[in-house]
N, C-alpha and C positions, 0 to 999 in steps of 0.2 A: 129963416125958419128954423125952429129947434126941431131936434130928431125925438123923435117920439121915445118915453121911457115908460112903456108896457113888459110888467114885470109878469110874466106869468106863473101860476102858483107850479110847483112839479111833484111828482110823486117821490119816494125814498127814491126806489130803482132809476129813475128818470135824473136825478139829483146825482145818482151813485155814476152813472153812465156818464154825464156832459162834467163831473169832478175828472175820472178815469181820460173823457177825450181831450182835455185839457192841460191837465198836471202831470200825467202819466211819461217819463221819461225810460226808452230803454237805452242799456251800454255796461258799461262799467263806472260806479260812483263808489266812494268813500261816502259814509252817514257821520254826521256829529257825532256816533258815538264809538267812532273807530272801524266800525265793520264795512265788510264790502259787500256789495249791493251787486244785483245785473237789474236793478231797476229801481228810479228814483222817482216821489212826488213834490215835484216842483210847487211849494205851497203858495210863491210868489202868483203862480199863472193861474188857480183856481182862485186865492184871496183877492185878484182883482177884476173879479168880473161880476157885476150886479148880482145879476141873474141868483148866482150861485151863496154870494154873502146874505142876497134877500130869504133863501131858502133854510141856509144856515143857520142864517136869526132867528129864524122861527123856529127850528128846530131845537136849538141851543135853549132859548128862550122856555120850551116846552119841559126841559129837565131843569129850570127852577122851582127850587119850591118853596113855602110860607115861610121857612126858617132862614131862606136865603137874603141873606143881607146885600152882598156886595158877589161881584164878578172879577175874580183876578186874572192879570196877564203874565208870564211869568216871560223875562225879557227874551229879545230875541225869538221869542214865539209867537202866536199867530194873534196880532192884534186887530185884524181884522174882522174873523169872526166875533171874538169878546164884544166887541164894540157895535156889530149888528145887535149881540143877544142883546146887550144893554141896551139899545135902543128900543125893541123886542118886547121885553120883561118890564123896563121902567125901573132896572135896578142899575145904580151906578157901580161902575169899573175902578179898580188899582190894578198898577202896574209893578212888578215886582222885580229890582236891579238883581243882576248877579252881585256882586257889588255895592256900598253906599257907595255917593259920588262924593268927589274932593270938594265939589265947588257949589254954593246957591243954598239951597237947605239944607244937603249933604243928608240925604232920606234915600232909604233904601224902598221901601214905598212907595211910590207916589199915585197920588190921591189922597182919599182920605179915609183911612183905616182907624176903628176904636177899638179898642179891646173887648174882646165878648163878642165880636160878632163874626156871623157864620159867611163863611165865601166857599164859592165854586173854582174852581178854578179851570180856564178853557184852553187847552191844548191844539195847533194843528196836529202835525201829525206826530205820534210817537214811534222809536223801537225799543227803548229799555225803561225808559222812563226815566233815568238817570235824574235828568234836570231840573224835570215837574218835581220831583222828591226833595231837590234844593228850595226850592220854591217854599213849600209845604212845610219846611223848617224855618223858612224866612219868617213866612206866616203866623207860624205857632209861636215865634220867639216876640212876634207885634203884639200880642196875646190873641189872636184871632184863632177862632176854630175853621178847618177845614172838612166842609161838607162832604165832596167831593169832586173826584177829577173828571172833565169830559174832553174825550180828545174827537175831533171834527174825525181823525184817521189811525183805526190803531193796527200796525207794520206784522202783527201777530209774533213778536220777537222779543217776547219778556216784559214787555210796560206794564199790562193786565196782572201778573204775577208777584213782579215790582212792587207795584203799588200796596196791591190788596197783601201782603205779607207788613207793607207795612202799617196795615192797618186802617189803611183810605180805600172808600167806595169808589168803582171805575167804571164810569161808562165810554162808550166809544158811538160816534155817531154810523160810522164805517167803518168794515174792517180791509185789510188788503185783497180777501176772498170776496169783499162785496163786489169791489172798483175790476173784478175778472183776473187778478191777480193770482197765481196759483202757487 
């Protein structure tokens, strides 16, 4: 007998609460981007659980708009939500290398990106933004325009600043004061 997959809908709060009881690490961490933390979100232990990608999706899914072409991943980041929204939305995803690769198509890309067209691009969790902004330059050099950034979690530690200085719209689906972070 299969085990029943009853996805129930949740509210923001509800969504913010069962991310926080899950991902929520305390201690001392190093973050990707050098800084030290006395608390870490484990985006591994929130990105794999139904429940939380199905809520995700929709919500991701909810800040596409008409102009939205395509859903980018920027590597190393959260492909798990991107790819609930795009299921979601009904828009398809690229994936974005740090790096071109040596070997196969040797695309820094992958999927299928045209020039002229508009992408979002979906973030888990951010603190400076650093990376998403590599991205954002990969991007613009495919000639794609960037709509803007969504990050599933923003760390309230410069990403938002980051960004919009450079000139990119930022949303955050949470912030670390939502998940009771203080």
């Amino acid at each position: 007998m299969h085990a029943a997959r009853i996805i129930h809908t949740m509210t923001r709060e509800q969504l913010a609460r069962r991310i926080a009881d899950v991902a929520l690490l305390r201690g001392e961490f190093t973050l990707r981007s050098g800084r030290k933390s006395n608390y870490y979100l484990d985006k591994y232990r929130f990105e794999t659980q139904p429940d939380v990608l199905a809520a995700l999706g929709k919500m991701l899914a909810d800040r596409v708009t008409a102009d939205t072409d395509r859903i980018a991943v920027p590597e190393r980041g959260a492909c798990p939500p991107p790819a609930s929204a795009s299921m979601a939305s009904g828009k398809p995803c690229v994936f974005i290398r740090n790096q071109k690769k040596e070997y196969g198509t040797a695309k820094q890309v992958e999927g299928v990106l045209n020039a002229g067209e508009t992408v979002m691009i979906v973030e888990d969790v951010l603190t400076t933004g650093g990376q998403v902004l590599e991205a954002v330059q990969t991007l613009q050099n495919a000639g794609a325009k960037v709509e803007r950034i969504v990050a599933v979690i923003d760390r309230l530690e410069g990403a938002r600043e980051n960004i919009e200085r450079a000139g990119i719209v930022f949303e955050s689906l949470f912030t670390s004061k939502d998940l009771g972070i203080a």
